[in-house]
C-alpha positions as CSV (number, residue, x, y, z in Angstrom):
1,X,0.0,0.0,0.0
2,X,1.0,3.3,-1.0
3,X,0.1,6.6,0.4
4,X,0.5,9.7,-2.0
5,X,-0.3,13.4,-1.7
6,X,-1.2,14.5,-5.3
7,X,-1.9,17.9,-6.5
8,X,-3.6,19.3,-10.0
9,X,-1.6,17.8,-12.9
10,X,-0.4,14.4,-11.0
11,X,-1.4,11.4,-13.3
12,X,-3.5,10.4,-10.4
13,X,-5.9,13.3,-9.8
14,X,-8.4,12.6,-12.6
15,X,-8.3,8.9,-11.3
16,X,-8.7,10.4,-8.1
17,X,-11.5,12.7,-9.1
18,X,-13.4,9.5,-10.8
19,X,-13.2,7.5,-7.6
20,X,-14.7,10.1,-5.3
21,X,-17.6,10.8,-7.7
22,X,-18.5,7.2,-7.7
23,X,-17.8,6.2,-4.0
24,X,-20.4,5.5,-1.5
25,X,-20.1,8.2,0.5
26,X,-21.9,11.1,0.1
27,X,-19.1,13.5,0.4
28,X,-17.1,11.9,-1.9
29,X,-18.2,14.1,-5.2
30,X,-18.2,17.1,-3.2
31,X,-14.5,16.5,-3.2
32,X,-14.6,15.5,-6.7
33,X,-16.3,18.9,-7.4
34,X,-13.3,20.7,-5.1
35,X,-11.4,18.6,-7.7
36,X,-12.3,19.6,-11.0
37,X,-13.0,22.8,-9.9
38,X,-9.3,23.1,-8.4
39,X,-10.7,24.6,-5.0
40,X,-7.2,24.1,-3.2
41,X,-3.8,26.2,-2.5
42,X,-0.4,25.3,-3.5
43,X,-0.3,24.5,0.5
44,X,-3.3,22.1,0.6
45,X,-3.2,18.2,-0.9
46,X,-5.3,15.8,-1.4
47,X,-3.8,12.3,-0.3
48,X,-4.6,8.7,-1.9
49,X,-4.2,5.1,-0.9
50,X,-2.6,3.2,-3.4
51,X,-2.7,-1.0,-4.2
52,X,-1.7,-2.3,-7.2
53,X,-3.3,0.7,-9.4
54,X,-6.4,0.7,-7.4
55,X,-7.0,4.1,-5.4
56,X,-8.4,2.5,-1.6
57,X,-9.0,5.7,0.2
58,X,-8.2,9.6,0.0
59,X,-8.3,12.1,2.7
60,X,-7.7,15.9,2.4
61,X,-4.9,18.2,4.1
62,X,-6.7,22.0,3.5
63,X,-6.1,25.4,5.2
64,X,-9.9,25.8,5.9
65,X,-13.1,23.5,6.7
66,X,-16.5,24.0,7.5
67,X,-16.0,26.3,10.3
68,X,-17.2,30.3,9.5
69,X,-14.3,32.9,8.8
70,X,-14.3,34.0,12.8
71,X,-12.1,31.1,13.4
72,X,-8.3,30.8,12.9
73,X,-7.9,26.9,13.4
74,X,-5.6,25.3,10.3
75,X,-4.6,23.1,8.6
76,X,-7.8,20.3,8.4
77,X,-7.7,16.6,7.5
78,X,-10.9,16.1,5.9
79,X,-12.9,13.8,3.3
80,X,-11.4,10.6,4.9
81,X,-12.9,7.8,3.3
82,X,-11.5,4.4,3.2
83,X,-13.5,2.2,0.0
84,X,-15.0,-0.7,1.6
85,X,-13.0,-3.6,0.1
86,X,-10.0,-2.0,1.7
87,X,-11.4,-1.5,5.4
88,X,-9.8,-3.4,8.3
89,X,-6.4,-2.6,7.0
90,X,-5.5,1.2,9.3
91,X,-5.2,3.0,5.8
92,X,-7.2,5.8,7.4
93,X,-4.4,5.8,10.1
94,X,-1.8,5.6,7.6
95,X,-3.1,9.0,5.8
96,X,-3.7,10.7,8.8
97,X,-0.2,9.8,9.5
98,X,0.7,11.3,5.9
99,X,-1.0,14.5,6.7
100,X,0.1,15.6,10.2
101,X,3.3,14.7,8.2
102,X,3.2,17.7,5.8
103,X,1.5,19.6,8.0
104,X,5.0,19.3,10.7
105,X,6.8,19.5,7.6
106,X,4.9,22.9,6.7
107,X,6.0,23.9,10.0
108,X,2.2,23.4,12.1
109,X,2.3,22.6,15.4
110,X,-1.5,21.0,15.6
111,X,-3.5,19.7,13.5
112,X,-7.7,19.5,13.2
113,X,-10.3,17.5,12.1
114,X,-14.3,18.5,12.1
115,X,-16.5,15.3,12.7
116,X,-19.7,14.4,13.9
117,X,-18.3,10.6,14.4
118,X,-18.1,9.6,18.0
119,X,-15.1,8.0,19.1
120,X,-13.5,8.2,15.7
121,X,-10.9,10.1,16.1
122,X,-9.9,9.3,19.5
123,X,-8.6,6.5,19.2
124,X,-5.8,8.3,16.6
125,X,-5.1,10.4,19.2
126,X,-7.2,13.6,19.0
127,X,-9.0,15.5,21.6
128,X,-12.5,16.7,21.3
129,X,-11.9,20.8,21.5
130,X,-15.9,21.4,21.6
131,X,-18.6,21.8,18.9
132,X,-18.9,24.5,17.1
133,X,-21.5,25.6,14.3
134,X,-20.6,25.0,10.4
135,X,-20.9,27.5,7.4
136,X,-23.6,25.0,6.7
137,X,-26.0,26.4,10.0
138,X,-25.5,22.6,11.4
139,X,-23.0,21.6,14.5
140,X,-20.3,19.3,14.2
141,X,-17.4,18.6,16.4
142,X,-14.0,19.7,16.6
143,X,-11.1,18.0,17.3
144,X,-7.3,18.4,17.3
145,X,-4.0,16.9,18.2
146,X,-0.7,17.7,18.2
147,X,1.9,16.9,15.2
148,X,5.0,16.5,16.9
149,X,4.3,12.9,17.7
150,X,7.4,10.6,17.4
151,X,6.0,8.0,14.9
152,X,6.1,10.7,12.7
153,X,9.7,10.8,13.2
């Protein structure tokens, strides 16, 4: 298994694009949208799992999520989904991994995920910081964690 972080114009993002559209999550063509649409920064990535060819999961390393403009939080992991055939096998760990990666790299201290999941995220090591309303008018939760963790290392 692979773990990539792709930008526009890397053989895999129209793949990548493809995959979302058609996955069974109902965020995934919202990303394919950000996709085509190339909503993201030269700082933000979209990463993919990778077997044999076959694109198993992607999450999303942005600047900005679905919290209003009043709050400074960044960078986000978002969009993790893990296709079902691949589940069982911690590829949503290993891109998490990969993002609070770049995001040290980038120089960031902490790193935050909105979720409504329960117990989720806790068990990769992130702390519930409160819920908070979304540009969307509904409440989710927030979550963060720090990136200076030694597996990283």
């Amino acid at each position: 298994m692979k773990i990539l972080s792709i930008q526009s114009g890397h053989p895999l993002w129209e793949k990548t694009i493809g995959f979302a559209s058609d996955c069974s999550w109902k965020a995934g063509p919202a990303l394919a949208e950000r996709m085509k649409e190339n909503a993201f920064t030269d700082r933000e990535r979209v990463i993919v799992a990778i077997e044999d060819d076959r694109i198993a999961g992607f999450c999303t390393l942005s600047e900005k999520d679905e919290l209003p403009d009043r709050y400074d939080f960044t960078p986000f992991i978002g969009f993790v989904f893990v296709d079902e055939r691949f589940r069982g096998r911690r590829l949503s760990g290993m891109m998490i991994d990969h993002a609070m990666k770049l995001a040290a790299e980038a120089g960031f201290d902490k790193i935050y995920i909105m979720s409504g999941e329960i117990g989720l995220y806790e068990k990769y090591g992130f702390s519930k910081l409160g819920d908070y309303e979304t540009i969307y008018g509904t409440t989710d939760q927030l979550f963060v964690k720090t990136v200076n963790d030694e597996r990283l290392k």
